[in-house]
C-alpha positions in Angstrom: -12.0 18.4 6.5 -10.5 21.7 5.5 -12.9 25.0 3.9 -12.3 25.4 0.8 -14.8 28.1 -1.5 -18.0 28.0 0.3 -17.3 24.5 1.1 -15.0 21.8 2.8 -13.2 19.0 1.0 -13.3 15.5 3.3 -9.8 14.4 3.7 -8.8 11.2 4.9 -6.8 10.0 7.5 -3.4 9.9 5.9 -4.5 13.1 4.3 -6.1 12.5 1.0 -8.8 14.3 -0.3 -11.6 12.6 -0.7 -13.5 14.6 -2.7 -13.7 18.1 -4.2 -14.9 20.9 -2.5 -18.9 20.0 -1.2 -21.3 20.9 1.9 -20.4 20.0 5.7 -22.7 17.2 5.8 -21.9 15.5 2.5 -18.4 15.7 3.2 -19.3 14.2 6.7 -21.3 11.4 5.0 -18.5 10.7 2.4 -15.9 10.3 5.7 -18.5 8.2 7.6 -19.1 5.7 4.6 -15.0 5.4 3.6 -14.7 4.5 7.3 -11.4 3.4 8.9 -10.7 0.3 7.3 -8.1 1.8 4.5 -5.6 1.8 7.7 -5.6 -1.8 7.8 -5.0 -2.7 4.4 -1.8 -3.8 3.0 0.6 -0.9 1.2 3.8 -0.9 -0.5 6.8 1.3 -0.2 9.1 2.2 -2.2 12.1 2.7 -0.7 15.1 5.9 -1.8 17.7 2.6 -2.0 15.3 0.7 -4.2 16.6 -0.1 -7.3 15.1 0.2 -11.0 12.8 -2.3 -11.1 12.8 -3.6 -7.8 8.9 -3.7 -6.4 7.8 -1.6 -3.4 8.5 -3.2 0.5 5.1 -4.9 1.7 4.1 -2.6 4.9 1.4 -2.2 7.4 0.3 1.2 8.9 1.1 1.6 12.9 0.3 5.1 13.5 -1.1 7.9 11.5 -1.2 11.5 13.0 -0.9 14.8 11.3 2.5 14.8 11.9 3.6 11.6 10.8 2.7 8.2 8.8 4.9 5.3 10.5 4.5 2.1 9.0 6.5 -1.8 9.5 7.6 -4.1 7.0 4.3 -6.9 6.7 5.6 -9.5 8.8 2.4 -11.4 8.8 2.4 -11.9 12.6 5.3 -13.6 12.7 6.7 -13.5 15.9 10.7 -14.0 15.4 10.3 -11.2 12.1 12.8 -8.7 12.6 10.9 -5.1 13.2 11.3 -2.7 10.0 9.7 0.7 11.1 10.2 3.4 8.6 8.3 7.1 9.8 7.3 8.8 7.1 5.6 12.9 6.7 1.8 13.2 6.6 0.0 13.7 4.3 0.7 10.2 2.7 3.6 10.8 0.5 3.9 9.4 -3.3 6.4 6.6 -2.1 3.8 5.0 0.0 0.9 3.5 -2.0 -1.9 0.9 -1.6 -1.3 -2.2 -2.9 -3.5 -3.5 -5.6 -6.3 -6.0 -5.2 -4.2 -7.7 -8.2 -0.9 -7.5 -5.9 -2.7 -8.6 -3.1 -4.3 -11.5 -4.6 -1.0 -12.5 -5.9 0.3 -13.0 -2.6 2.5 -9.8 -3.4 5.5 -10.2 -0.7 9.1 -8.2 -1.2 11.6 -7.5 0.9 15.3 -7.7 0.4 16.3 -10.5 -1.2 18.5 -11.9 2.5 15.0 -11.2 4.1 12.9 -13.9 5.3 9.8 -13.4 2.7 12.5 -13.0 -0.2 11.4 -10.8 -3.1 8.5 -10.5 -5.9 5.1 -12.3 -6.0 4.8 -15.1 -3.6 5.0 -18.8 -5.6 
């Protein structure tokens, strides 16, 4: 949470707000019920080489401190997947978004197109 007026506005983890500017406790309550789980969920990154067009990299959050967001290319647990970290500034900056439910339930999977998920929607 930060102050902000005569109130604080609840900030997430990778440093979103979460709402305007409201009392301790409802800012609090609005942290409690958002919970964690947001760290677990799939995001995609866009990368400075990415091309026009190209879609964002599948990626998984690994650490999140107030100094830096560090993420790895969504391997899906695959054990012989080569390791793609990027570390990224916090807050959570525009390149790194969460994916849809839309992209997610389209088995959204990029990578580059030698990599061993290949590129686009999954068939």
């Amino acid at each position: 949470m930060r102050p902000e007026g005569d109130g604080f506005v609840p900030v997430d983890l990778l440093g979103r707000d979460v709402a305007g500017e409201v009392e301790w406790l409802v800012a609090e309550e609005l942290l409690d019920e958002l919970g964690i789980g947001y760290l677990a969920d799939p995001y995609g990154l866009t990368l400075p080489e990415a091309r026009e067009g190209q879609p964002p990299l599948r990626v998984r959050i690994i650490e999140v401190s107030t100094r830096r967001i560090r993420v790895k290319k969504d391997d899906f647990g695959a054990i012989d997947a080569a390791l793609l970290e990027y570390t990224l500034e916090w807050p959570m900056p525009p390149e790194l978004r969460p994916l849809t439910v839309q992209e997610v339930r389209d088995g959204f999977v990029t990578g580059d197109a030698d990599g061993p998920f290949g590129s686009g929607p999954a068939r």
